[in-house]
C-alpha distance (Angstrom), angle and dihedral (degrees) to the residues before:
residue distance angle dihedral
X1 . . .
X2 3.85 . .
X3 3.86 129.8 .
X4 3.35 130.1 161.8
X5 3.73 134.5 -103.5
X6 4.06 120.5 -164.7
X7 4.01 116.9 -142.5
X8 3.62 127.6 -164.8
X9 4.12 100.8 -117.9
X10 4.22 89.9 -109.0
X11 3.53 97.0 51.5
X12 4.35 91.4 46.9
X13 3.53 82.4 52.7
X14 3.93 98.7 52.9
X15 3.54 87.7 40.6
X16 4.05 97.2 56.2
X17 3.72 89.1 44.6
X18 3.82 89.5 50.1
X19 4.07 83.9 50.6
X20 3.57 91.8 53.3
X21 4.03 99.6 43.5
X22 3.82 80.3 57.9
X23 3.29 95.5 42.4
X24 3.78 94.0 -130.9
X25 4.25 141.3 99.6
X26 3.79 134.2 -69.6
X27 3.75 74.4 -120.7
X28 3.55 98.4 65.0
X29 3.64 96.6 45.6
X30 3.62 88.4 58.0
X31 4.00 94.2 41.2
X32 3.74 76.5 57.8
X33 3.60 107.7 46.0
X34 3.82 99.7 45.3
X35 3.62 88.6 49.0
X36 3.84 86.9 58.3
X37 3.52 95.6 52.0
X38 3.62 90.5 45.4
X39 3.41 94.4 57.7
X40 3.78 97.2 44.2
X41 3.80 93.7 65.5
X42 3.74 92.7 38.0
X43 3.27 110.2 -104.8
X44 3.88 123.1 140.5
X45 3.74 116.3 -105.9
X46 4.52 89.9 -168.4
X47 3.24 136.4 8.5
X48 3.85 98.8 -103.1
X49 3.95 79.1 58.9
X50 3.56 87.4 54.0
X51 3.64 87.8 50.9
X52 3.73 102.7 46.1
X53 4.57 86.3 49.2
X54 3.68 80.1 48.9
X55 4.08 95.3 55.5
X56 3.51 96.3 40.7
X57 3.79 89.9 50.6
X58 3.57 93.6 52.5
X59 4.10 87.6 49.2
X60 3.67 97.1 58.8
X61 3.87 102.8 108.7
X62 3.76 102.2 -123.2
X63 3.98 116.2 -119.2
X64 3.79 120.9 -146.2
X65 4.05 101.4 -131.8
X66 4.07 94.0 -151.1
X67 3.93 93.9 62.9
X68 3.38 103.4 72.3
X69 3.67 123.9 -150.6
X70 3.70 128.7 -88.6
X71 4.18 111.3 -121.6
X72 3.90 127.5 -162.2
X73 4.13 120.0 -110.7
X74 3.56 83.6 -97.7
X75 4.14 96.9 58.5
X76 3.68 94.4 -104.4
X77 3.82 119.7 130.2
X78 3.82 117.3 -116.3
């Protein structure tokens, strides 16, 4: 799929250099980047991401919210 992506003319230029000190594409640096940003709010960037959020979902020992929890003499929860 291709859409199109608008770059001031200093930032393109950063960005191409940055391409060639890695020795890789624009296209990679973007691959990169969105995956990054993807991943910082959570979202799954494959489906074996998908699966591995799904696992560790399904691990998390469920609490009851009505018991509440038990807390030290000095305030601290146990």
């Amino acid at each position: 799929m291709r859409k199109l992506i608008e770059f001031d003319d200093d930032t393109f230029d950063k960005l191409k250099q940055l391409g060639r000190d890695r020795m890789g594409t624009l296209q990679e640096l973007a691959d990169e980047a969105f995956a990054d940003l993807l991943k910082k709010h959570g979202i799954p960037i494959d489906l074996r991401d998908a699966l591995r959020k799904s696992a560790r979902l399904r691990d998390i020992p469920k609490q009851n919210p009505a018991t509440p929890k038990r807390t030290s003499k000095r305030g601290r929860k146990t």
